[in-house]
C-alpha positions as a Python dict, from the first residue, in 0.01 Angstrom:
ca = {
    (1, 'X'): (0, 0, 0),
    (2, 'X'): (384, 31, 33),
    (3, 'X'): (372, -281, 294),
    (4, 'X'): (159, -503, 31),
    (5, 'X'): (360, -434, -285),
    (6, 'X'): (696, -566, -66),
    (7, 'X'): (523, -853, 44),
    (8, 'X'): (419, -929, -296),
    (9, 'X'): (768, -911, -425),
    (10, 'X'): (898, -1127, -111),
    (11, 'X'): (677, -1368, -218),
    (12, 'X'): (751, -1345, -590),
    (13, 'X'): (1132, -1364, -539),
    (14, 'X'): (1061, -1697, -301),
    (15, 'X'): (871, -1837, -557),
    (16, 'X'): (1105, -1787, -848),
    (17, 'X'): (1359, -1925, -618),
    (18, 'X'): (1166, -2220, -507),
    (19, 'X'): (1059, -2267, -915),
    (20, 'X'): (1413, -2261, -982),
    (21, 'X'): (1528, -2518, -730),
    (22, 'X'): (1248, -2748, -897),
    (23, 'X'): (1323, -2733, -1247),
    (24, 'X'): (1723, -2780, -1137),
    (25, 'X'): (1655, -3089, -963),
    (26, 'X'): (1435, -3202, -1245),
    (27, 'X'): (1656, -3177, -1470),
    (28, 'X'): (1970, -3313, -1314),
    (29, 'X'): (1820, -3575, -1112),
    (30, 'X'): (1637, -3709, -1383),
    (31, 'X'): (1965, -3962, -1451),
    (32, 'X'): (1953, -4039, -1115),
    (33, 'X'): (1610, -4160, -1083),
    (34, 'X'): (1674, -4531, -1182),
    (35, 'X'): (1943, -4505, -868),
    (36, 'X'): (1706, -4314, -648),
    (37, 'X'): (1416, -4593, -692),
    (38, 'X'): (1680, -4920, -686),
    (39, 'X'): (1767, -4743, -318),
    (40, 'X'): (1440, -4716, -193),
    (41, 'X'): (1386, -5063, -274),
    (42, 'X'): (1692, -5161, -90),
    (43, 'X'): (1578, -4954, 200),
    (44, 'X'): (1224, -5144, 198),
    (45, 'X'): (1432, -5510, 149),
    (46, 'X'): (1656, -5436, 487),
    (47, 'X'): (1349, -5352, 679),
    (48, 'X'): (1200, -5661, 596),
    (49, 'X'): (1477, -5873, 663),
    (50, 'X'): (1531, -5691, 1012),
    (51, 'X'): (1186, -5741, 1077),
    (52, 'X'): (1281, -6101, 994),
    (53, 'X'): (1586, -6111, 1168),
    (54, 'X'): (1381, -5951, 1483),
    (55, 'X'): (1095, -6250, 1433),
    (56, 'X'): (1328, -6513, 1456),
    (57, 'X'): (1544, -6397, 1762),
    (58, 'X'): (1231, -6378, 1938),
    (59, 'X'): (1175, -6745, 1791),
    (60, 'X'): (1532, -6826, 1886),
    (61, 'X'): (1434, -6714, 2226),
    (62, 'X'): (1140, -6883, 2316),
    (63, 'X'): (1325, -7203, 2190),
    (64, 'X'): (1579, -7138, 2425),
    (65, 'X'): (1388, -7110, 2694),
    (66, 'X'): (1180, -7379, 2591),
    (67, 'X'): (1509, -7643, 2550),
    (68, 'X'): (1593, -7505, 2952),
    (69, 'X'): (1264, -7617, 3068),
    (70, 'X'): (1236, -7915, 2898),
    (71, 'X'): (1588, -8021, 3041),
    (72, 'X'): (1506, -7935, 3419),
    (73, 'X'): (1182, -8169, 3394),
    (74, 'X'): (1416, -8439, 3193),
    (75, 'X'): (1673, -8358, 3507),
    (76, 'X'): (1350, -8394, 3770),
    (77, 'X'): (1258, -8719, 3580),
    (78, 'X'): (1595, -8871, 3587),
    (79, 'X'): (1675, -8769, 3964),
    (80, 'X'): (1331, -8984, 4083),
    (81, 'X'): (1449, -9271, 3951),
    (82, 'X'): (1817, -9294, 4033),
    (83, 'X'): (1981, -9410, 4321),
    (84, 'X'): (2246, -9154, 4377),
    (85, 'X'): (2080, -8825, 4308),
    (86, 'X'): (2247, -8494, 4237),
    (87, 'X'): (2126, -8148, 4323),
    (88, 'X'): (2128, -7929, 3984),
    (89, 'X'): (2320, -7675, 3985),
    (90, 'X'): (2090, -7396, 3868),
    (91, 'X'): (1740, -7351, 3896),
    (92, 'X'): (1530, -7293, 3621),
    (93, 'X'): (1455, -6884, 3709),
    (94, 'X'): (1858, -6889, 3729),
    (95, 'X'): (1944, -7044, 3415),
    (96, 'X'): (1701, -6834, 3223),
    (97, 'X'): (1886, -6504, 3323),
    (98, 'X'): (2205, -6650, 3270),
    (99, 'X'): (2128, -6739, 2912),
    (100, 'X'): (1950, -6406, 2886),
    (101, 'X'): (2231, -6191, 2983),
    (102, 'X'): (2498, -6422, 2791),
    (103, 'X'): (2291, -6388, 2465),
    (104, 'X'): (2304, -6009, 2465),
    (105, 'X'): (2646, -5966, 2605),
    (106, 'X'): (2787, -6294, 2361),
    (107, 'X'): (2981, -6015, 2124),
    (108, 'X'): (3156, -5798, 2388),
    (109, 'X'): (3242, -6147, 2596),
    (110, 'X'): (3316, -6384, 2321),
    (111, 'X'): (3422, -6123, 2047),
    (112, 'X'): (3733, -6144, 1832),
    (113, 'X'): (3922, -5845, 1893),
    (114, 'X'): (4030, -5841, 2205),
    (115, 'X'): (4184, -5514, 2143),
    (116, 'X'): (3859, -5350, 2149),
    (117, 'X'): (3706, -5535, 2487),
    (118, 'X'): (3937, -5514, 2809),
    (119, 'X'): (3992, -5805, 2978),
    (120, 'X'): (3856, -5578, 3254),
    (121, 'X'): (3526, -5505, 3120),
    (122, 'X'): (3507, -5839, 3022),
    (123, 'X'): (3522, -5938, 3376),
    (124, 'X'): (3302, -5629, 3475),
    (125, 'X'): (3048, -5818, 3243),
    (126, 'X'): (3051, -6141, 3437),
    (127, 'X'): (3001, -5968, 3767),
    (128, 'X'): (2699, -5826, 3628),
    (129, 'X'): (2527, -6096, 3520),
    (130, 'X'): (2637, -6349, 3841),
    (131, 'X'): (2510, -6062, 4087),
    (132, 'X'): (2201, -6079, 3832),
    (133, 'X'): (2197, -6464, 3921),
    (134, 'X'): (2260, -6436, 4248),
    (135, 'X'): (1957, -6169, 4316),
    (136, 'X'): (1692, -6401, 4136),
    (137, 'X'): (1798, -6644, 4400),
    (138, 'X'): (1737, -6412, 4682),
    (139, 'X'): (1388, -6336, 4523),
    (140, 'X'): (1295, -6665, 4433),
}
């Protein structure tokens, strides 16, 4: 009986605790509720525009890509009908990585504060992405 009557009370004293806790927060974050629902709606906006953002790098991408091929066949079509034709540099697999890896290393290469990137990761970036290159060719 002694063991029931204690966990009665335990659950008493939690409850007029948690009842407490409510009726604070009700009262002092009524003011607040004006600022509580403008932030949610700013949360919901930024998801939508990163979801935007995220749509239209993958655009960006395929654009990309797209330009690179177009180009190589406008570079196949010129070399057939000139006299003096030149071997392109790059092949098409090649170019694709090398735009690839440029596009998501562009901040830490090309950035502004050169402070904050090394020269020598800088070049450690480069490496990477010509030994990136330079395997594709192997596999091609």
């Amino acid at each position: 009986m002694e063991a029931h009557d204690s966990k009665i009370e335990v659950n008493s004293w939690k409850e007029n605790i948690f009842q407490q806790l409510l009726s604070r927060n009700k009262k002092e974050g009524g003011c607040f509720s004006d600022v509580f629902q403008a932030h949610t709606r700013l949360l919901e906006t930024a998801d939508l525009y990163h979801d935007k953002a995220e749509q239209l790098t993958e655009h960006v991408d395929h654009l990309k890509q797209e330009n690179v091929q177009l180009r190589c066949q406008a570079g196949d079509n010129m070399a057939s009908t000139e006299k003096k034709t030149r071997r392109p540099r790059y092949k098409l697999r090649e170019l694709e990585i090398l735009i690839r890896e440029v596009e998501l290393n562009k901040w830490t290469i090309f950035g502004r504060f050169p402070s904050i990137v090394s020269f020598e990761k800088k070049n450690n970036i480069w490496r990477r992405i010509a030994q990136k290159v330079c395997l594709s060719y192997s596999v091609i």
